[in-house]
MISERO-389720 format. One record per residue (C-alpha): x, y, z; residue number from 0; residue in three letters. Coordinates in nm, 4 decimals. Layout:
! MISERO-389720
       c1       c2       c3   n res
        X        Y        Z NUM Ala
...
//
This chain:
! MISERO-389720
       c1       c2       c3   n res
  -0.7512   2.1100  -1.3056   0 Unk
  -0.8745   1.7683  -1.4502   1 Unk
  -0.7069   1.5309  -1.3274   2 Unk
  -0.7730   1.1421  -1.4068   3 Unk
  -0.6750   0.8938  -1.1482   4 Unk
  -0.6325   0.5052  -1.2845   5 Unk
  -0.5316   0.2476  -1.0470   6 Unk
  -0.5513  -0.1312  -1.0406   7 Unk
  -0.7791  -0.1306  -0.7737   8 Unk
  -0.9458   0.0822  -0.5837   9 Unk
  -1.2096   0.1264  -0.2782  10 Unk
  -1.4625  -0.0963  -0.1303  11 Unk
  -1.1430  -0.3424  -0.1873  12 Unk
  -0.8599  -0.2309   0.0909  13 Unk
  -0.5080  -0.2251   0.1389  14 Unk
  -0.2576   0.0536   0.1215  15 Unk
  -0.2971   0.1408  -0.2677  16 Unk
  -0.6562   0.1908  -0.2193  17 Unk
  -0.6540   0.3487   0.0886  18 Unk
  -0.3854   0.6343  -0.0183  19 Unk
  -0.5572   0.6778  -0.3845  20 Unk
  -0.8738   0.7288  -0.2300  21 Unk
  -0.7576   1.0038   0.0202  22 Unk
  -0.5918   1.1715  -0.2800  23 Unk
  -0.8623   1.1814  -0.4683  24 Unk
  -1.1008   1.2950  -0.1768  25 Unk
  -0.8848   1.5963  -0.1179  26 Unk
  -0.8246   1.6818  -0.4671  27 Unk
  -1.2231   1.7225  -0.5145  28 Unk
  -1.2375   1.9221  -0.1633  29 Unk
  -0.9852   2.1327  -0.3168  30 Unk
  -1.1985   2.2072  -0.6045  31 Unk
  -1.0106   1.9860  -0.8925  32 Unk
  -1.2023   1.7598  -1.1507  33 Unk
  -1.1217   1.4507  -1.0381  34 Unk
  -1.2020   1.0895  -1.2031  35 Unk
  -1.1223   0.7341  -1.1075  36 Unk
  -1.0944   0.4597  -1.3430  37 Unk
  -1.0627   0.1199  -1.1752  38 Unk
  -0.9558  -0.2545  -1.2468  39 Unk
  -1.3092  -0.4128  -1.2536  40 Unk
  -1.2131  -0.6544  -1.0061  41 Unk
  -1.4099  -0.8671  -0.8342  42 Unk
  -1.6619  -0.8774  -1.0992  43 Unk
  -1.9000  -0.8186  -0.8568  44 Unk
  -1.8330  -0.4726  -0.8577  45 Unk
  -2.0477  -0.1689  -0.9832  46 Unk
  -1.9025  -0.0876  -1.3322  47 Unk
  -1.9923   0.3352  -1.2007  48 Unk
  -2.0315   0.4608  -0.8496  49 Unk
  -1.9640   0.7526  -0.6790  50 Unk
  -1.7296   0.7051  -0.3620  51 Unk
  -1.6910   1.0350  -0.1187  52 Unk
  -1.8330   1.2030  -0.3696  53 Unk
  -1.6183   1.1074  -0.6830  54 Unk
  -1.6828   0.9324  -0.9890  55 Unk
  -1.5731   0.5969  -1.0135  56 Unk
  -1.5598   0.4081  -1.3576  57 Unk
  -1.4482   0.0297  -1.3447  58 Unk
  -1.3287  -0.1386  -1.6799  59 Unk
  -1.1718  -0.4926  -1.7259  60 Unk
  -0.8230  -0.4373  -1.8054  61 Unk
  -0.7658  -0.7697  -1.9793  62 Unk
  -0.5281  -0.9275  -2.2288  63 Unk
  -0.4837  -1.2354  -2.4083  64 Unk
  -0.1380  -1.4470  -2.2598  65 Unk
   0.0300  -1.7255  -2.4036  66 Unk
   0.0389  -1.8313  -2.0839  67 Unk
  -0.3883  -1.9036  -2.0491  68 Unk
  -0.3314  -2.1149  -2.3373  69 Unk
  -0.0600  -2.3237  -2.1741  70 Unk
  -0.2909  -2.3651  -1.8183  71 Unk
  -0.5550  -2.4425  -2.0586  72 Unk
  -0.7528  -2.1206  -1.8714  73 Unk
  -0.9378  -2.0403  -2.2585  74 Unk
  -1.1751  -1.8771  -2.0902  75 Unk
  -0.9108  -1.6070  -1.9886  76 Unk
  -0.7461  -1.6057  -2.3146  77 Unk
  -1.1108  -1.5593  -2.4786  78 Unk
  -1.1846  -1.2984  -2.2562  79 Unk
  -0.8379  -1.0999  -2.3328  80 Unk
  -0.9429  -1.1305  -2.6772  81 Unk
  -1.2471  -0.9525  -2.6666  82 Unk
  -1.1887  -0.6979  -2.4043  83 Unk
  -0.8539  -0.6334  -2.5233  84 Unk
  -0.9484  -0.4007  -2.7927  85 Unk
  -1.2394  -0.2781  -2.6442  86 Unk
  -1.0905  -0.1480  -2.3169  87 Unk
  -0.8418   0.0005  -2.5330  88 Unk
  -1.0837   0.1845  -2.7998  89 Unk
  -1.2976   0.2917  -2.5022  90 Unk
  -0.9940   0.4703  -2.2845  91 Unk
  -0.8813   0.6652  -2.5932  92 Unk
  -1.2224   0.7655  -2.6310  93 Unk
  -1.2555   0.8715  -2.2970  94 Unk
  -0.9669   1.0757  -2.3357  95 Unk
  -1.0382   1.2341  -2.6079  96 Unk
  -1.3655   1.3160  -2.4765  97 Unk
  -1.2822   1.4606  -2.1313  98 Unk
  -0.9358   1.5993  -2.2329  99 Unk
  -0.7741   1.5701  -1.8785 100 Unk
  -0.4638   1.7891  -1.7676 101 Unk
  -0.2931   1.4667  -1.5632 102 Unk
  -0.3560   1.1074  -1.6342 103 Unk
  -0.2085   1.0062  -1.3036 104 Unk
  -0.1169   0.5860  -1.3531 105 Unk
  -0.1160   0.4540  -0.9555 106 Unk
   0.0941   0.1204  -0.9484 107 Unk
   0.1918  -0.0075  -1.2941 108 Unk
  -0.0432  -0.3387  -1.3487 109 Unk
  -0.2849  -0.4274  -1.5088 110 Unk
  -0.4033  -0.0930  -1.6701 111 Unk
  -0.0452   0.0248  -1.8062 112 Unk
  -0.0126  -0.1831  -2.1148 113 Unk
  -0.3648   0.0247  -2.1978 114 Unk
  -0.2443   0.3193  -2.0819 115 Unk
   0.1178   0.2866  -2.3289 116 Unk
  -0.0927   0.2148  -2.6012 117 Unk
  -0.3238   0.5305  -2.5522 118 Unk
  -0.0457   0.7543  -2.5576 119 Unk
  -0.0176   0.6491  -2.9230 120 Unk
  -0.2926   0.7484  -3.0266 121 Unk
  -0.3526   1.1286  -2.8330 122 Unk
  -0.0971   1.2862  -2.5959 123 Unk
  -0.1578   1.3740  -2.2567 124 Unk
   0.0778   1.4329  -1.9189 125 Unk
   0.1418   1.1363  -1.7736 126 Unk
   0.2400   1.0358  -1.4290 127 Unk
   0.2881   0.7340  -1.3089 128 Unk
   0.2983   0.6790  -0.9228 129 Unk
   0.4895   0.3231  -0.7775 130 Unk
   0.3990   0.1994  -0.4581 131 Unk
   0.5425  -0.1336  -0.3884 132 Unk
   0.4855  -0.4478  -0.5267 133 Unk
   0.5049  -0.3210  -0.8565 134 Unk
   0.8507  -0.2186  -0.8398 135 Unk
   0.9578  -0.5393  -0.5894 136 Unk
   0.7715  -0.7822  -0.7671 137 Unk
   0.9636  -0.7168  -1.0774 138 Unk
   1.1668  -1.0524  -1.0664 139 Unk
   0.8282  -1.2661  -1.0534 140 Unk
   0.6833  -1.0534  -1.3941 141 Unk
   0.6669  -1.2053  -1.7456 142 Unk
   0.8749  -1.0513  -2.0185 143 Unk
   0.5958  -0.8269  -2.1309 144 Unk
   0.5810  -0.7237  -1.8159 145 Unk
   0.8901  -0.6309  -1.7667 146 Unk
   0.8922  -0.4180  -2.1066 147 Unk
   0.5343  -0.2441  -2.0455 148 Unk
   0.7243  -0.1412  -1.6890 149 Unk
   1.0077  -0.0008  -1.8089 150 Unk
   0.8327   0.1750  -2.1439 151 Unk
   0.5944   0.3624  -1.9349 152 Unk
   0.8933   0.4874  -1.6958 153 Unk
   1.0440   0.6239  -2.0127 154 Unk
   0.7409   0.7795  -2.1631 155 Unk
   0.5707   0.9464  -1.7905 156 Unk
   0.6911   1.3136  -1.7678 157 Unk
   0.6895   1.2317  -1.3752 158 Unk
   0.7652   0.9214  -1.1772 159 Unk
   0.6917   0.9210  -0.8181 160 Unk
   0.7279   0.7097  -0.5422 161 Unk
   0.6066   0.6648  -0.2156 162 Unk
   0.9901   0.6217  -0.0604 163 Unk
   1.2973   0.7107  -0.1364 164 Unk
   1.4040   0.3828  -0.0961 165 Unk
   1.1556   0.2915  -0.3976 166 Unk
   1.2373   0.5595  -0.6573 167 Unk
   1.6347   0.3761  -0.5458 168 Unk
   1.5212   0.0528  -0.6518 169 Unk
   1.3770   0.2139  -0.9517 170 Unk
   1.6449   0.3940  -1.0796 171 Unk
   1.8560   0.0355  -1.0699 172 Unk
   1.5783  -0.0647  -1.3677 173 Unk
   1.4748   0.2483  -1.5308 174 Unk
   1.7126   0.5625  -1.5691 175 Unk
   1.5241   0.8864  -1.4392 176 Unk
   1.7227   1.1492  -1.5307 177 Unk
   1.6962   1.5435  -1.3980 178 Unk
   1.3847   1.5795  -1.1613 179 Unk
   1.1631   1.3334  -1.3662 180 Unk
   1.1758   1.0902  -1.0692 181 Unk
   1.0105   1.2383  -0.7708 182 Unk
   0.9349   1.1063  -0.3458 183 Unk
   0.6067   1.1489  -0.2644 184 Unk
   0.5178   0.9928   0.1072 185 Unk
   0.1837   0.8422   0.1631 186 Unk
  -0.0320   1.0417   0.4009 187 Unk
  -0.2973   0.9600   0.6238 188 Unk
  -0.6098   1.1915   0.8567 189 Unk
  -0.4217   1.2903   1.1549 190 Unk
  -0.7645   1.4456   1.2328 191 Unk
  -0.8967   1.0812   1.3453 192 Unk
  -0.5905   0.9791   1.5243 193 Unk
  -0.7322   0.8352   1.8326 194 Unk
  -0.6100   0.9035   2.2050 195 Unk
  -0.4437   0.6660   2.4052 196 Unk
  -0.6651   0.5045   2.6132 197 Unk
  -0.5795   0.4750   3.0104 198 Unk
  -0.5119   0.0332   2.9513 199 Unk
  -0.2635  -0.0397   2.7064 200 Unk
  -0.2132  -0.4161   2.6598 201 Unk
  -0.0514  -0.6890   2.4497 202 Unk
   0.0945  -0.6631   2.0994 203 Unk
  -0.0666  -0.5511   1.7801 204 Unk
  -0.0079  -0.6663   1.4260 205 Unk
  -0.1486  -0.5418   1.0882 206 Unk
  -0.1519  -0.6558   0.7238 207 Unk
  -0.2819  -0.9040   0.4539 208 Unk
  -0.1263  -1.2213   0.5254 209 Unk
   0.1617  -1.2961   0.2662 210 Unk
   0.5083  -1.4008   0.3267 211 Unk
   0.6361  -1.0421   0.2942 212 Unk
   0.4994  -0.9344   0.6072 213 Unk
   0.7226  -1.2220   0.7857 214 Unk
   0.4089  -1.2913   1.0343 215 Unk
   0.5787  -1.6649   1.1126 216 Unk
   0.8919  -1.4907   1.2293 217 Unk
   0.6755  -1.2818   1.4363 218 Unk
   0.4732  -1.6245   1.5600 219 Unk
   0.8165  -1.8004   1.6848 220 Unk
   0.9079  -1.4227   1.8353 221 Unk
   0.5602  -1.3994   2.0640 222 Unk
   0.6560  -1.7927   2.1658 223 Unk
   0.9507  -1.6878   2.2557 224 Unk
   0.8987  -1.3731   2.4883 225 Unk
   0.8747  -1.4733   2.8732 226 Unk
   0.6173  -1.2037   2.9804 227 Unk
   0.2670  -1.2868   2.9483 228 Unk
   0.0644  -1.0058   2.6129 229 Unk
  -0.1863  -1.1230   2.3793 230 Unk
  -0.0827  -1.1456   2.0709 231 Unk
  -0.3502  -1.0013   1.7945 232 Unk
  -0.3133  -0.9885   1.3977 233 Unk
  -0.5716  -0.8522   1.1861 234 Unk
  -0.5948  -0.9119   0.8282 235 Unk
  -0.6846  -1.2140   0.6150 236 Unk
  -0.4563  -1.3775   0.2982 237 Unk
  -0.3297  -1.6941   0.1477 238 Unk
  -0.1388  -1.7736   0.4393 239 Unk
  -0.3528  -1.7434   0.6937 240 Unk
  -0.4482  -2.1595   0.7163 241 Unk
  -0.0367  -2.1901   0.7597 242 Unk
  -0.0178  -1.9362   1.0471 243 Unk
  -0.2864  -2.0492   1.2484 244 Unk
  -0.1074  -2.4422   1.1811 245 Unk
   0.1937  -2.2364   1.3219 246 Unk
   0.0693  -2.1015   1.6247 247 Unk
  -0.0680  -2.4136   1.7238 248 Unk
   0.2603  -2.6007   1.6790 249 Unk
   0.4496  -2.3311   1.8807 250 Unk
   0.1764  -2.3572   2.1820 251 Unk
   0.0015  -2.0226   2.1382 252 Unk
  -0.3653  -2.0488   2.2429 253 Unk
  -0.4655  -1.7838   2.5261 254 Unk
  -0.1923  -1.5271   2.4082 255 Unk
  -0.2926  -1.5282   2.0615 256 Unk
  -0.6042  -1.4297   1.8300 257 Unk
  -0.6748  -1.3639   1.4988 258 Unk
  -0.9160  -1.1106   1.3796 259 Unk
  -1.0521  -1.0902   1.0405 260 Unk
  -1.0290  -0.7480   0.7759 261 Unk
  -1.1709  -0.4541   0.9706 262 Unk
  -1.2354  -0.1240   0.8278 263 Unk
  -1.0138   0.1491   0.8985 264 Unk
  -1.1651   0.3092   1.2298 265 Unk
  -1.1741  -0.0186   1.3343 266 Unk
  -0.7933  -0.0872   1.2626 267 Unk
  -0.7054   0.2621   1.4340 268 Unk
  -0.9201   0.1500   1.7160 269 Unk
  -0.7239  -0.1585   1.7819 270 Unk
  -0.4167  -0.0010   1.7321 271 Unk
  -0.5286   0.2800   2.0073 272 Unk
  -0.5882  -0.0099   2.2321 273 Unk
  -0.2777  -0.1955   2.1933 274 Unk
   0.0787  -0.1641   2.4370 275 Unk
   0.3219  -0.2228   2.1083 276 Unk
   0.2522  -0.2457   1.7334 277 Unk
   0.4810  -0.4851   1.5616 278 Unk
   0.5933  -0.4825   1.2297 279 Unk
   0.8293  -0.7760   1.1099 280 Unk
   0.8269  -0.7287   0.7447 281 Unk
   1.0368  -0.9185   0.4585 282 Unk
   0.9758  -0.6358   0.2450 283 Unk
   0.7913  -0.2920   0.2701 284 Unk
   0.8223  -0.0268   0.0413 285 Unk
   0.6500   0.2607   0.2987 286 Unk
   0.4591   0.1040   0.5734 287 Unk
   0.1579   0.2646   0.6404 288 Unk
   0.0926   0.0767   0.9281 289 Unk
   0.3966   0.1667   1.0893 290 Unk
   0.2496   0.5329   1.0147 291 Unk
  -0.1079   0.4902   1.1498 292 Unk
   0.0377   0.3393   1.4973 293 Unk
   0.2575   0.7097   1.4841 294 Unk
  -0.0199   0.8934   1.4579 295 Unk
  -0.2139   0.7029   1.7646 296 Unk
   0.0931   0.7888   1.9500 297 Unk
   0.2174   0.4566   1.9518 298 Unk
   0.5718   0.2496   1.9795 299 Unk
   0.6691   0.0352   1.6741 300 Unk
   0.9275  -0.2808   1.6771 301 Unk
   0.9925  -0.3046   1.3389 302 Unk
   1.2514  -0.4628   1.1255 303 Unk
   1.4928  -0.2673   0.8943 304 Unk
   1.3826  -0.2953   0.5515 305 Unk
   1.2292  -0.0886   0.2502 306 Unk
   1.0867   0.2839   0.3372 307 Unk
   1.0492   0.1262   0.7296 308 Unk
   1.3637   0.3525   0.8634 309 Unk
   1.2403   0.6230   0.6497 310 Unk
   0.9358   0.6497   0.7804 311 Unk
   1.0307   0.6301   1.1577 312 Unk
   1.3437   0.8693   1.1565 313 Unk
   1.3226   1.0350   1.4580 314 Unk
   1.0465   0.8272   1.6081 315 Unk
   0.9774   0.5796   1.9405 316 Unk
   1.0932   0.2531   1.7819 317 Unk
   1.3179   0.0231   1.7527 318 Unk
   1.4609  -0.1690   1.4666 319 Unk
   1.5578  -0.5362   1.4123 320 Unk
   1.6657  -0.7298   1.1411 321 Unk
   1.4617  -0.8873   0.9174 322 Unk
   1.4046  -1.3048   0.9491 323 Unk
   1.5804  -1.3197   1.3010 324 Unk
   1.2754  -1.4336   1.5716 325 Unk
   1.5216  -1.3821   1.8852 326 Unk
   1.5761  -1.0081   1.7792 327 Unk
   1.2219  -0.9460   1.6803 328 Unk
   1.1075  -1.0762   2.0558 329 Unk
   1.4067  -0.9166   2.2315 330 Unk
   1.2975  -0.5737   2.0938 331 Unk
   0.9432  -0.6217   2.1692 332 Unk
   0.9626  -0.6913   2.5113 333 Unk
   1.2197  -0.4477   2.5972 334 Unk
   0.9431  -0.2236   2.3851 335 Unk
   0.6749  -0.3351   2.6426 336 Unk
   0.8654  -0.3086   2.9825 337 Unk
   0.9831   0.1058   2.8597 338 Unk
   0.5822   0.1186   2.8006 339 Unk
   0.5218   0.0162   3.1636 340 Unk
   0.7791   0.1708   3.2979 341 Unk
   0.7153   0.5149   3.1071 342 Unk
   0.3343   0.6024   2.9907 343 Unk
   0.4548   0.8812   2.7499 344 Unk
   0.6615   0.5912   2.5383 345 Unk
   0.5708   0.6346   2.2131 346 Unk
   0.3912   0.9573   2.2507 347 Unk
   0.6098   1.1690   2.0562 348 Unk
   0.5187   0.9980   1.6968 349 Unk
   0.1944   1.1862   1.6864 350 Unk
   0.4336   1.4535   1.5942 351 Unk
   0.6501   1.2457   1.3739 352 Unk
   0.3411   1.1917   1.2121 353 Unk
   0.2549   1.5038   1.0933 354 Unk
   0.5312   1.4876   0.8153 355 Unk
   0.3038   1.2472   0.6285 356 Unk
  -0.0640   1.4471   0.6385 357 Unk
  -0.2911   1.3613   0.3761 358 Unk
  -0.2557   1.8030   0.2855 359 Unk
   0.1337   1.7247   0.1870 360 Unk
   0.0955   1.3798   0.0119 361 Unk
  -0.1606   1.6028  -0.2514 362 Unk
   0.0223   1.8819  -0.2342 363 Unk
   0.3067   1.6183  -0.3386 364 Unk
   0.0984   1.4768  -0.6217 365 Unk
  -0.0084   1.8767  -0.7815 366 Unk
   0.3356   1.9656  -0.7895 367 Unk
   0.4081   1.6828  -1.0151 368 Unk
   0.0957   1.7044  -1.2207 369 Unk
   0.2051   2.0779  -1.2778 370 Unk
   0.5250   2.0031  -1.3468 371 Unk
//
């Protein structure tokens, strides 16, 4: 099968959208499909063709003119929309009607979808668009055109998936999907590099770019709040990050608590392998990948009770706060760490839990819906 992946962004830059696309596409070539990425071109500073585990990557800027540049006075945006506009567009249809792919698969509905609506006029292909988060949650924040281009494409994929059930329920509140157009297909991750638990387990573990959604102040006030002594580490970098390090120094946090820039992924599973407890005190999350990677180290989770979170830990070692409340979040983690003294095996059981969400099931997810 050809199959043509397009996604907003995609690896060297990280998170959970490019770490699950580029696992799917990785096992789709093992498995002997055609498989093509075409990326957002963003940072500029990115190759405009590479090949990436042994698939070809094409980046294009997926840019429009907005009323909006005009009004911020940003005319070198507006300028730019203007002239890649058309030619983005021109060059997609002619990519299409060059390769002649069985699946256009759209991953997260951003920048590229207004391109990929357009295409559709213009030569027909099977289209499936795949939601992962932010672009369903972030739907109240979107501009008008936006909000159309969203719901259009909805109506014109043949399949909609989503990585939780809890997303395809927000979706359905915007966008009717009627019979079995709308479809749950979890995330997966390589439960062949889960790492072992190493003999010392200590302190508390948390993961993610640093935004507001990830509630990483409520986890702050939580750690200054618990009585027994465990580092505190959070890896990742954002917007927030000046704010949360101001935070932990107003709250007294210096010897239990350490950030740690970006790592790589082995690096991330690493830490997680080394740490007692991974927390995750989340405003919002659609899936929670992290919550899945600590699983598959064999790991407990404190987590709070939003989005795909539950969904993803049915039946696992973890316990679940609400979100926002600081008392909860610490009361759970250190009844979390005294069970993980007080019983090794704590948390063990998730490697198993784990193996609901291999990367063989999450494709096996996606080729259903790209053969209908």
């Amino acid at each position: 099968m050809k199959i043509l992946l397009i996604v907003s962004s995609y690896a060297p830059n990280t998170g959970g959208l490019q770490t699950v696309t580029r696992h799917l596409a990785r096992e789709l070539d093992k498995r002997g499909h055609r498989v093509r990425v075409l990326a957002n071109r963003y940072p500029r500073t990115l190759a405009d063709q590479e090949l990436i585990d042994g698939v070809e990557i094409t980046r294009w800027h997926f840019l429009s003119p907005r009323l909006e540049q005009l009004l911020n006075l940003r005319f070198d945006l507006f300028l730019a929309g203007l002239l890649y506009f058309p030619l983005t567009l021109a060059r997609l249809v002619l990519l299409l009607r060059r390769e002649r792919p069985d699946t256009v698969n759209l991953h997260f509905v951003g920048a590229p979808a207004l391109f990929v609506l357009l295409a559709r006029w213009f030569i027909r292909f099977r289209l499936i668009v795949s939601l992962h988060g932010d672009d369903v949650e972030g739907l109240a924040r979107r501009r008008r055109l936006d909000l159309a281009v969203f719901r259009s494409i909805l109506r014109q994929a043949d399949v909609v998936t989503a990585c939780s059930q809890y997303l395809l329920d927000k979706v359905d509140e915007q966008v009717s999907l009627a019979g079995n157009k709308g479809r749950v297909v979890h995330n997966g991750i390589e439960l062949s590099k889960k790492m072992k638990t190493p003999a010392q387990q200590t302190g508390i573990l948390a993961v993610g770019r640093l935004f507001p959604a990830k509630g990483f102040d409520v986890l702050l006030r939580a750690h200054a709040a618990i009585k027994e002594q465990a580092l505190l580490t959070l890896v990742g970098d954002g917007p927030e990050r000046a704010k949360l390090q101001e935070l932990a120094l107003s709250l007294g946090l210096n010897g239990d608590f350490r950030f740690i820039a970006n790592q790589d992924q082995q690096e991330v599973m690493n830490a997680i392998a080394n740490a007692a407890v991974v927390a995750i005190p989340s405003r919002r999350e659609s899936f929670g990948l992290v919550a899945l990677e600590a699983m598959a180290c064999g790991k407990p989770v404190v987590a709070t009770r939003v989005g795909g979170l539950p969904e993803v830990l049915a039946g696992a070692d973890a316990l679940l706060v609400e979100p926002e409340s600081a008392p909860e979040l610490a009361h759970a983690i250190e009844a979390a760490l005294r069970r993980v003294k007080s019983d090794p095996h704590f948390g063990a059981r998730n490697r198993r839990c784990a193996e609901r969400f291999s990367i063989s099931r999450m494709t096996d997810g996606y080729l259903e819906a790209y053969d209908g």
